[in-house]
ZADO-1210 file (C-alpha; in nm, 4 decimals, padded with zeros to 6 digits):
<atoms>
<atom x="-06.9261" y="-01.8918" z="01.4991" code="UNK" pos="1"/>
<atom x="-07.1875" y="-02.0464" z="01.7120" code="UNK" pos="2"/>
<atom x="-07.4849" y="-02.3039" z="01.5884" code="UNK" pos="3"/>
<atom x="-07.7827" y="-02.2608" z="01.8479" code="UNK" pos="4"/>
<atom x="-08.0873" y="-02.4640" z="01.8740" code="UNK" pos="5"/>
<atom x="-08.3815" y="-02.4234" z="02.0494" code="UNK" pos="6"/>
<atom x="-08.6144" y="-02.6891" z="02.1695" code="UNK" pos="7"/>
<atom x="-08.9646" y="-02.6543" z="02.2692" code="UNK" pos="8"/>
<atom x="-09.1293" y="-02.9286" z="02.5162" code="UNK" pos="9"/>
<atom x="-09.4772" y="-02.8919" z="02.5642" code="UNK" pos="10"/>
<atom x="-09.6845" y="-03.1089" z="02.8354" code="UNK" pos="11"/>
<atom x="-10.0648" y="-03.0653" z="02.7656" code="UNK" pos="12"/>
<atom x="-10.1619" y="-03.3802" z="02.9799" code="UNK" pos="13"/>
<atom x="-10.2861" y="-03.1594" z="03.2861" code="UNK" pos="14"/>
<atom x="-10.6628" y="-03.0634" z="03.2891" code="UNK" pos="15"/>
<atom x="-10.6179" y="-02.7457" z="03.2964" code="UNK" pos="16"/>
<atom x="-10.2642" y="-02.6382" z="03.2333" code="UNK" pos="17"/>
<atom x="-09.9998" y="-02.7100" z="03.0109" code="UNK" pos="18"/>
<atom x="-09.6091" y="-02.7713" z="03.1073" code="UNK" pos="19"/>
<atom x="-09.3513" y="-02.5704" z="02.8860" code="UNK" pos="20"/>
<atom x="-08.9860" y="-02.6904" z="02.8522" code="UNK" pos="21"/>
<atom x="-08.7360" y="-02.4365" z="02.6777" code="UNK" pos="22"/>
<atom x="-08.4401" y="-02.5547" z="02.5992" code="UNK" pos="23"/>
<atom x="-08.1451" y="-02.3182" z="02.4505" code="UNK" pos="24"/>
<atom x="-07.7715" y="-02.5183" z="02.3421" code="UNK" pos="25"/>
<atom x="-07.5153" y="-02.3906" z="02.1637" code="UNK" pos="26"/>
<atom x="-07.2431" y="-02.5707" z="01.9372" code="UNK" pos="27"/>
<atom x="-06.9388" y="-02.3734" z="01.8950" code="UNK" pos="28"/>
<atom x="-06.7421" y="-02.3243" z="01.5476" code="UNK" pos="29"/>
<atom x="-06.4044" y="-02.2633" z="01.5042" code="UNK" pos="30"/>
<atom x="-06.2157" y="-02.1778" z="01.2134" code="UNK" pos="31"/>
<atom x="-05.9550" y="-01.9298" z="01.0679" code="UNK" pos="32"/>
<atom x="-05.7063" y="-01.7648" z="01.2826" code="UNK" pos="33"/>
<atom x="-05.9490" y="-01.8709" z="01.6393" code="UNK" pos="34"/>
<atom x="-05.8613" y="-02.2422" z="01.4948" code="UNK" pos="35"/>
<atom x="-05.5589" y="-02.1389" z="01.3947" code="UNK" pos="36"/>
<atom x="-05.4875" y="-02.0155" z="01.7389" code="UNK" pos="37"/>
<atom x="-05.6488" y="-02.3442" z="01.9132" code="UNK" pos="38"/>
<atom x="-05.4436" y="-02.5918" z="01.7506" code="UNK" pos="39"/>
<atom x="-05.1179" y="-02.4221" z="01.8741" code="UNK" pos="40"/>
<atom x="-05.2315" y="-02.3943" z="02.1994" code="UNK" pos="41"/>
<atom x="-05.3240" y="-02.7814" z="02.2370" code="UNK" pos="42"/>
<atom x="-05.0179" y="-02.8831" z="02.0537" code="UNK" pos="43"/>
<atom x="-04.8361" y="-02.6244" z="02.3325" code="UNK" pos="44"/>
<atom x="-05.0494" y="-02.8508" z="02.6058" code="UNK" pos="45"/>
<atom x="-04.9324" y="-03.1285" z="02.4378" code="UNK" pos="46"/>
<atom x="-04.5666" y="-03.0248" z="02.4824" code="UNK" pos="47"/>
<atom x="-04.6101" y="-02.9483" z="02.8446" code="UNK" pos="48"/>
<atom x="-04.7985" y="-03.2714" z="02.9697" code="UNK" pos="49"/>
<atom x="-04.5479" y="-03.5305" z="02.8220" code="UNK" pos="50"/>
<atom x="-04.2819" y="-03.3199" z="03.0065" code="UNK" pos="51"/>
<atom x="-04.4773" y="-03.3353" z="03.3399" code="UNK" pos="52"/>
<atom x="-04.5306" y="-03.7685" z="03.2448" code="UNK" pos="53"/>
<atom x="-04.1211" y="-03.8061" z="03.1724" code="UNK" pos="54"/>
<atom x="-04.0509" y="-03.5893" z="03.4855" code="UNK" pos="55"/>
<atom x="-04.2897" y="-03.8550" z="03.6341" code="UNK" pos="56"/>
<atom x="-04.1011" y="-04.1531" z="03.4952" code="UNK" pos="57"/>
<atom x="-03.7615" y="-04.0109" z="03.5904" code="UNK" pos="58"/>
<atom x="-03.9417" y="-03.9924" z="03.9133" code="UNK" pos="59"/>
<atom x="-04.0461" y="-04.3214" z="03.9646" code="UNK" pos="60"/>
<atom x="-03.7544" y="-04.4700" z="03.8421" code="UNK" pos="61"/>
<atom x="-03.5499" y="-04.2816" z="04.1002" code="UNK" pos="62"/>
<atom x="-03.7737" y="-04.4221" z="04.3763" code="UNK" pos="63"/>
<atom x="-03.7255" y="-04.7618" z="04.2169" code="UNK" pos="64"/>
<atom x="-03.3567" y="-04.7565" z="04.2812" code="UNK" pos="65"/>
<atom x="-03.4565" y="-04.6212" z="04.6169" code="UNK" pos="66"/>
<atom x="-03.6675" y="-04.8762" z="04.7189" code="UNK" pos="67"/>
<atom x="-03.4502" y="-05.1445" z="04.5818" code="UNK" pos="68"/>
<atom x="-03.3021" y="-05.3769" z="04.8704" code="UNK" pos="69"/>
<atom x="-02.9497" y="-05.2917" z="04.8943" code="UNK" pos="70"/>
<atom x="-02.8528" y="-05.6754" z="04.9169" code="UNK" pos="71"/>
<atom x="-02.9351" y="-06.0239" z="04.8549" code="UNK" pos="72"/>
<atom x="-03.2156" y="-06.1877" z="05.1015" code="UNK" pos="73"/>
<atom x="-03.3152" y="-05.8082" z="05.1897" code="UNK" pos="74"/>
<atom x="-03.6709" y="-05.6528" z="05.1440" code="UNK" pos="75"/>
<atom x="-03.7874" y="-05.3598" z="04.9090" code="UNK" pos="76"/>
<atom x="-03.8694" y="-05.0364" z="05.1059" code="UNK" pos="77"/>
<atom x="-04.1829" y="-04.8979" z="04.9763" code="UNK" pos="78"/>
<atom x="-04.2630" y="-04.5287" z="04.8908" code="UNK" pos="79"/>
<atom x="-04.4289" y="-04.2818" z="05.0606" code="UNK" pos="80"/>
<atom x="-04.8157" y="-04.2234" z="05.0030" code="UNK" pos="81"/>
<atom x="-04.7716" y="-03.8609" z="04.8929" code="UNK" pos="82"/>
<atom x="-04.5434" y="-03.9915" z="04.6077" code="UNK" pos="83"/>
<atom x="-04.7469" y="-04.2561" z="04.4827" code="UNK" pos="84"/>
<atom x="-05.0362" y="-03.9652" z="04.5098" code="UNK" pos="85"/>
<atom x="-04.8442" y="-03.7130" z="04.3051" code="UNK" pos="86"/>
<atom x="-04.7052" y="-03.9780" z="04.0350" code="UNK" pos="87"/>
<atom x="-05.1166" y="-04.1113" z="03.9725" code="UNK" pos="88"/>
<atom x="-05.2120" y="-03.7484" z="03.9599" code="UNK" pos="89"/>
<atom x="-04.9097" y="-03.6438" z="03.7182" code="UNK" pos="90"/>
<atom x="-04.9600" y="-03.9742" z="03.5104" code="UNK" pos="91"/>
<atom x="-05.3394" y="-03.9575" z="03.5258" code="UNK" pos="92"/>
<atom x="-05.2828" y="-03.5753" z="03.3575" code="UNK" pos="93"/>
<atom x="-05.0815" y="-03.6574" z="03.1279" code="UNK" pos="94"/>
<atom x="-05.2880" y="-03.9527" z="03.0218" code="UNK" pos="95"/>
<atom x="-05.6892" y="-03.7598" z="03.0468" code="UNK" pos="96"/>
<atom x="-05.5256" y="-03.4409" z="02.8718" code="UNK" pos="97"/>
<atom x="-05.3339" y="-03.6389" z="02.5815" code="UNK" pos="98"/>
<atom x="-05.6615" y="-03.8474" z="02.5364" code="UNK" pos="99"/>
<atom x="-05.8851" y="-03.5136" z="02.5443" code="UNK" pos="100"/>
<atom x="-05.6669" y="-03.3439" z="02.2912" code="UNK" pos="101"/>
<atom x="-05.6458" y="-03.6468" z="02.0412" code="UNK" pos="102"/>
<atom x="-06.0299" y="-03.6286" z="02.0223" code="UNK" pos="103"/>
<atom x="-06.0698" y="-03.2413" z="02.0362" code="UNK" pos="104"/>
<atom x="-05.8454" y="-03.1355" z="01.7515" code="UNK" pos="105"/>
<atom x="-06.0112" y="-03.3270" z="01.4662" code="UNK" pos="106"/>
<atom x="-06.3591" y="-03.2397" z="01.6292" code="UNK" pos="107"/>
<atom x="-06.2665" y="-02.8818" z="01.6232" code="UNK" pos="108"/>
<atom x="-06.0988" y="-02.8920" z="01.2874" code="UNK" pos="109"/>
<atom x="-06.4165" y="-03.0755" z="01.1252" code="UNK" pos="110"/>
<atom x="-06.6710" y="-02.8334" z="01.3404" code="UNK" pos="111"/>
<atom x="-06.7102" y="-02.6173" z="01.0776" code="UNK" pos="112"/>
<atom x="-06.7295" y="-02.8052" z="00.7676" code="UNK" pos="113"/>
<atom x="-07.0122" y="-03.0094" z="00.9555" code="UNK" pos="114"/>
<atom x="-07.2161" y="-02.7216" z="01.0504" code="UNK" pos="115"/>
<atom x="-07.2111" y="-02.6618" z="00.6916" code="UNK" pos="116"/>
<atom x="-07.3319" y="-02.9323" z="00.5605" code="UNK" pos="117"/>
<atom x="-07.6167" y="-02.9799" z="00.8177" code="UNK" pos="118"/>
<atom x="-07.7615" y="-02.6242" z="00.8040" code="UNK" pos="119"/>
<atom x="-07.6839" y="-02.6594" z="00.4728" code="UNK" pos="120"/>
<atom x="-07.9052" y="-02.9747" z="00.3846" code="UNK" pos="121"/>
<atom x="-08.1537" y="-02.8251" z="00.6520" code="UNK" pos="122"/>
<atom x="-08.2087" y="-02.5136" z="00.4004" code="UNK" pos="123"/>
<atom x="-08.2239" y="-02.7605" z="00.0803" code="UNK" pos="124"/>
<atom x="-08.5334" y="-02.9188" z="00.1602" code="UNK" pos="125"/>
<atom x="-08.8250" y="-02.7881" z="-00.0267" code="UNK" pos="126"/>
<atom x="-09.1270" y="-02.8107" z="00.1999" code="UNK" pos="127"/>
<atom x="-09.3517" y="-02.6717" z="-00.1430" code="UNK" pos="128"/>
<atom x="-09.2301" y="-02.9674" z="-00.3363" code="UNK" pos="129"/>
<atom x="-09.4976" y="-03.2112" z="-00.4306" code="UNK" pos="130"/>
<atom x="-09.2776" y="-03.5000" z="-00.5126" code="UNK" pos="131"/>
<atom x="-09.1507" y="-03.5789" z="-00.2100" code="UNK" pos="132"/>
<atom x="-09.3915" y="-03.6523" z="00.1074" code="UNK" pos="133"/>
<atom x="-09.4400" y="-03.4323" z="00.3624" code="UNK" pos="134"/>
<atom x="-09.3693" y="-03.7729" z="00.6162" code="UNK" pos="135"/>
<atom x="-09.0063" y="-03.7518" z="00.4194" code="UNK" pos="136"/>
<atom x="-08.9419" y="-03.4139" z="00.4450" code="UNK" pos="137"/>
<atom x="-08.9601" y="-03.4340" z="00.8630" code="UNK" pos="138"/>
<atom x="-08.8320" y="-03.7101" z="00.8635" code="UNK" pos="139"/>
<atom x="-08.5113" y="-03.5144" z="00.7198" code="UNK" pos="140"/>
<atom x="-08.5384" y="-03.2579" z="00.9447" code="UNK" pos="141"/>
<atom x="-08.5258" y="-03.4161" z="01.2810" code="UNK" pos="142"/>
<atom x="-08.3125" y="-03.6264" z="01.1353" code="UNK" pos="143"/>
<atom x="-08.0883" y="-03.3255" z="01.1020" code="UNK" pos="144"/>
<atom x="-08.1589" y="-03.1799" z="01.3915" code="UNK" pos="145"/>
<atom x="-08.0447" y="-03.4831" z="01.5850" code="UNK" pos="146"/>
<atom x="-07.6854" y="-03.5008" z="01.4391" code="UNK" pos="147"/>
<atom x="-07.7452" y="-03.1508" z="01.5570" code="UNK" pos="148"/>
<atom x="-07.8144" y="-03.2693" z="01.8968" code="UNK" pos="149"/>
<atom x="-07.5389" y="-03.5339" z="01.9214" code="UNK" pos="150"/>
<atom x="-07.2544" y="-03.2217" z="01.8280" code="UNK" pos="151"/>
<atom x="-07.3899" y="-03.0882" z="02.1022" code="UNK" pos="152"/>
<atom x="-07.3764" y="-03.3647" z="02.3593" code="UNK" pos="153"/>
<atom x="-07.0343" y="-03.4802" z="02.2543" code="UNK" pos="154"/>
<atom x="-06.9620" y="-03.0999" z="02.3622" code="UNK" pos="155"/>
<atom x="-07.0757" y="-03.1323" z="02.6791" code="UNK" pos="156"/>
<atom x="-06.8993" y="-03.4728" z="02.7552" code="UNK" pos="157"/>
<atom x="-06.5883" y="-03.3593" z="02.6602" code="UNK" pos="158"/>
<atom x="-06.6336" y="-03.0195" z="02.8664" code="UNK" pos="159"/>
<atom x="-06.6970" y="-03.2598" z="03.1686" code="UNK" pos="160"/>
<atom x="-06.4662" y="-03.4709" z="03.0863" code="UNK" pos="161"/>
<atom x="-06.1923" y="-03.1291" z="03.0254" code="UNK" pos="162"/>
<atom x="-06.3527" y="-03.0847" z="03.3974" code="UNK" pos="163"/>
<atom x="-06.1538" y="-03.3567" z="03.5721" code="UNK" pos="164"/>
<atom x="-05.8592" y="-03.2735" z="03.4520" code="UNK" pos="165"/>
<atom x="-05.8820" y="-02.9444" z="03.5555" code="UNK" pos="166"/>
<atom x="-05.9674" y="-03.1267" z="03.8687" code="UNK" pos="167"/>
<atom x="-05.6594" y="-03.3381" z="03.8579" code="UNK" pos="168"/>
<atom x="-05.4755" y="-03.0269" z="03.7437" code="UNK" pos="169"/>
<atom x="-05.5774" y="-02.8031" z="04.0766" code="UNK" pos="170"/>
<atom x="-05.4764" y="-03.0882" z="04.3168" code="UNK" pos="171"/>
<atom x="-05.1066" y="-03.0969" z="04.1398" code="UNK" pos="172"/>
<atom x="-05.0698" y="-02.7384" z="04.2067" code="UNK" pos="173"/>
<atom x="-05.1827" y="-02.7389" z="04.5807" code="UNK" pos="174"/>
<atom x="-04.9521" y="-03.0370" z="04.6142" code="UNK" pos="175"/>
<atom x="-04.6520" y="-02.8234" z="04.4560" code="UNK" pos="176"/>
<atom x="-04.6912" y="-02.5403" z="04.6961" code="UNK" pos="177"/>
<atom x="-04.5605" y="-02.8176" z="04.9313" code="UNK" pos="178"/>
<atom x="-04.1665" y="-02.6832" z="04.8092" code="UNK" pos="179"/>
<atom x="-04.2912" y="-02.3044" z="04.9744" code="UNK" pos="180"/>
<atom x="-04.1754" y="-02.3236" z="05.3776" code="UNK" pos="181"/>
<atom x="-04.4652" y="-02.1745" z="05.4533" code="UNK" pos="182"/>
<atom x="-04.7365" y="-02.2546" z="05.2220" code="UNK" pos="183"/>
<atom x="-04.6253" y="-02.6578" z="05.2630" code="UNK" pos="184"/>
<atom x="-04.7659" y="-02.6262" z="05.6120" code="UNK" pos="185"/>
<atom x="-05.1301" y="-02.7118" z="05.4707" code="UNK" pos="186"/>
<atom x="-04.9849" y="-02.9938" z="05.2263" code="UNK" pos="187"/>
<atom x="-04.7923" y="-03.1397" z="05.4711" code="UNK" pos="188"/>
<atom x="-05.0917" y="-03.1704" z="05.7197" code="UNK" pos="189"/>
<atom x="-05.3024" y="-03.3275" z="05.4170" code="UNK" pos="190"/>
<atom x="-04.9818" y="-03.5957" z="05.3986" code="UNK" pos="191"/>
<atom x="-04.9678" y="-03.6651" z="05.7408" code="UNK" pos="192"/>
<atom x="-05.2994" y="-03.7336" z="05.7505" code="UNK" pos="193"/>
<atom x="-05.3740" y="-03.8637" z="05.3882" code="UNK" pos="194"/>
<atom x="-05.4359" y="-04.2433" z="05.5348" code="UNK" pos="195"/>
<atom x="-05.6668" y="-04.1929" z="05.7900" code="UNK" pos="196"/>
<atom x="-05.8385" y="-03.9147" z="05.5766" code="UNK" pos="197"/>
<atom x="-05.9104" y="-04.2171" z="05.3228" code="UNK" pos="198"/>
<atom x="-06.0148" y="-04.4190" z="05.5422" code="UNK" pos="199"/>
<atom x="-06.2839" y="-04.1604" z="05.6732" code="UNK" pos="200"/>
<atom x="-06.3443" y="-04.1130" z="05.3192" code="UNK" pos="201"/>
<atom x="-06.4655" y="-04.4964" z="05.3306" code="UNK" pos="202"/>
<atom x="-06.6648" y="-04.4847" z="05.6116" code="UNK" pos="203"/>
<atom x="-06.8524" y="-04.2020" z="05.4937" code="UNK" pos="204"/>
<atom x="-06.8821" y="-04.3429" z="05.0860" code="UNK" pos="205"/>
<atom x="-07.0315" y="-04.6676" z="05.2844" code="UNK" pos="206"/>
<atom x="-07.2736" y="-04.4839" z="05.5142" code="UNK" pos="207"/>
<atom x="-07.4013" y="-04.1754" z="05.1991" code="UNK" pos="208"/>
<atom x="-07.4489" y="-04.5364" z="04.9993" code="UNK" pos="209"/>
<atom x="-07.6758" y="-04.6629" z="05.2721" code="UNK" pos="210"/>
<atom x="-07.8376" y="-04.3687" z="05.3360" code="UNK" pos="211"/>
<atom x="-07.9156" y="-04.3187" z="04.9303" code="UNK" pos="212"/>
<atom x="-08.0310" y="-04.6730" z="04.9081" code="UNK" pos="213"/>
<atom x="-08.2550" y="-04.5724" z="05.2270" code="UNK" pos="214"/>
<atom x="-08.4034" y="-04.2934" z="05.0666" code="UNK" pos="215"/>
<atom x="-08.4689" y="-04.4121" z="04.7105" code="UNK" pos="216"/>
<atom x="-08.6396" y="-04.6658" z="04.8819" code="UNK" pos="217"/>
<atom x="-08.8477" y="-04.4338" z="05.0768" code="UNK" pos="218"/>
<atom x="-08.8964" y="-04.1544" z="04.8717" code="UNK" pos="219"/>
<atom x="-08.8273" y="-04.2679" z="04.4673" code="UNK" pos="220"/>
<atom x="-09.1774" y="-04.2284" z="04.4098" code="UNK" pos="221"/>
<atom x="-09.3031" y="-03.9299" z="04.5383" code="UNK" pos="222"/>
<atom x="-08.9889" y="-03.6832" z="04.4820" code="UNK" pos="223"/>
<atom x="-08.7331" y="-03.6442" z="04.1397" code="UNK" pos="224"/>
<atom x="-08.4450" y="-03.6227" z="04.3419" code="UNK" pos="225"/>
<atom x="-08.5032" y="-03.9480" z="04.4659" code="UNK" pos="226"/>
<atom x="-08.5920" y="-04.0937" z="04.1139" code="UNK" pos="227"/>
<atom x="-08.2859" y="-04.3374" z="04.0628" code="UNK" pos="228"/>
<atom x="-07.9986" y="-04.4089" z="04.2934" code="UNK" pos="229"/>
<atom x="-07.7724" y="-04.2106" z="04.1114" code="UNK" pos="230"/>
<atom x="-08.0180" y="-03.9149" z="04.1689" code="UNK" pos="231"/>
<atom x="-08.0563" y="-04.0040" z="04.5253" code="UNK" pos="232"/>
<atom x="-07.7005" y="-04.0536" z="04.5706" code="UNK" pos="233"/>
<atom x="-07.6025" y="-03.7204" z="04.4961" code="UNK" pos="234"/>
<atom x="-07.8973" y="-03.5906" z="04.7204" code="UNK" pos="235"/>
<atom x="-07.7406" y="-03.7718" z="04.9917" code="UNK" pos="236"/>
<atom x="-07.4463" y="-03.6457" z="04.9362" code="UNK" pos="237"/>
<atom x="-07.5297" y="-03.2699" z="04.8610" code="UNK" pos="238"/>
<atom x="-07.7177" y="-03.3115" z="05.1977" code="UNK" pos="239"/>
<atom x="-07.4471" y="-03.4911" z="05.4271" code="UNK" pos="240"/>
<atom x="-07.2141" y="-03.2138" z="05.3395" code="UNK" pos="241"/>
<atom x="-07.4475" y="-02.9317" z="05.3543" code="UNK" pos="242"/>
</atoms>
């Protein structure tokens, strides 16, 4: 099931207008067979990424014994930067999905049970009762309302935060096509070119930082998207890139 909850801003400071706000989330339920269903597909997830992290162990202790000098007085070789690449991106998978499944299971399993009890206590007050104050009663409400509120937010973090592993997830599988004759044309030019493509990625981190700090400066009181550096920051960005 779904939990939805509206919220209505209204700005009556204008002298002749008023601002309306409408806001529409949604906290999803799960339970019976669709929970049933979840939980064996994380645990399946959970399966797959600790095979991808001891692949990546095997991995790096291979290229230990690689690197190792081969003799007394001798120096260690190191790796390549596409292997150190790949190994953060398989380790940081295994790591951001393990951690997001450890905190979405018992989230998931206690959605319902939650929603329950809040819509539950939400239908229990009596707003004829003359024994408790009207001051209490709302105070109740919102009060519910706002755990409401914080499901939902905690939703929406962990969807971002599902959206950089997917991230993660996507660069791992460009970088296998690198096995394909063909297809590893494109991942081998990225590999050739991985250090000076960081270092351009410097350059141009330092100069959107200036150029944000420029414009907040400039413009942080007259537009939003220039309200805080993080806001401008992102302007500067969306704009240097087109």
């Amino acid at each position: 099931g779904i939990t939805s909850l509206m919220t209505i801003t209204a700005d009556f400071m204008g002298d002749f207008e008023a601002t309306v706000d409408v806001r529409l989330d949604h906290y999803a339920i799960l339970e019976g067979e669709q929970l049933t269903s979840y939980l064996s597909i994380q645990v399946l997830c959970i399966v797959l990424v600790l095979i991808m992290g001891i692949d990546a162990a095997v991995k790096v202790y291979q290229e230990i014994l690689v690197c190792k000098p081969p003799g007394p007085g001798e120096r260690w070789t190191a790796p390549t930067s596409a292997f150190v690449l790949g190994i953060l991106i398989d380790m940081g998978v295994t790591l951001l999905t393990c951690t997001f499944i450890s905190i979405r299971i018992p989230a998931k399993v206690q959605s319902a049970p939650k929603t329950r009890e809040i819509v539950g206590a939400i239908s229990a007050i009596d707003w004829g009762s003359e024994e408790v104050t009207l001051n209490e009663k709302k105070a109740t409400f919102f009060g519910l309302v706002q755990t409401i509120l914080k499901l939902i937010d905690d939703e929406q973090s962990m969807q971002a935060f599902a959206n950089w592993i997917l991230i993660l997830s996507m660069l791992r599988i460009v970088q296998a096509t690198g096995l394909h004759p063909r297809l590893g044309i494109l991942t081998g030019t990225v590999r050739n070119a991985l250090d000076d493509l960081m270092h351009a990625g410097v350059l141009i981190g330092v100069v959107n930082c200036c150029l944000a700090a420029m414009g907040y400066w400039r413009f942080g009181s007259e537009r939003a998207d220039f309200g805080n550096l993080g806001e401008t920051f992102a302007t500067s960005l969306e704009m240097l890139l087109g």
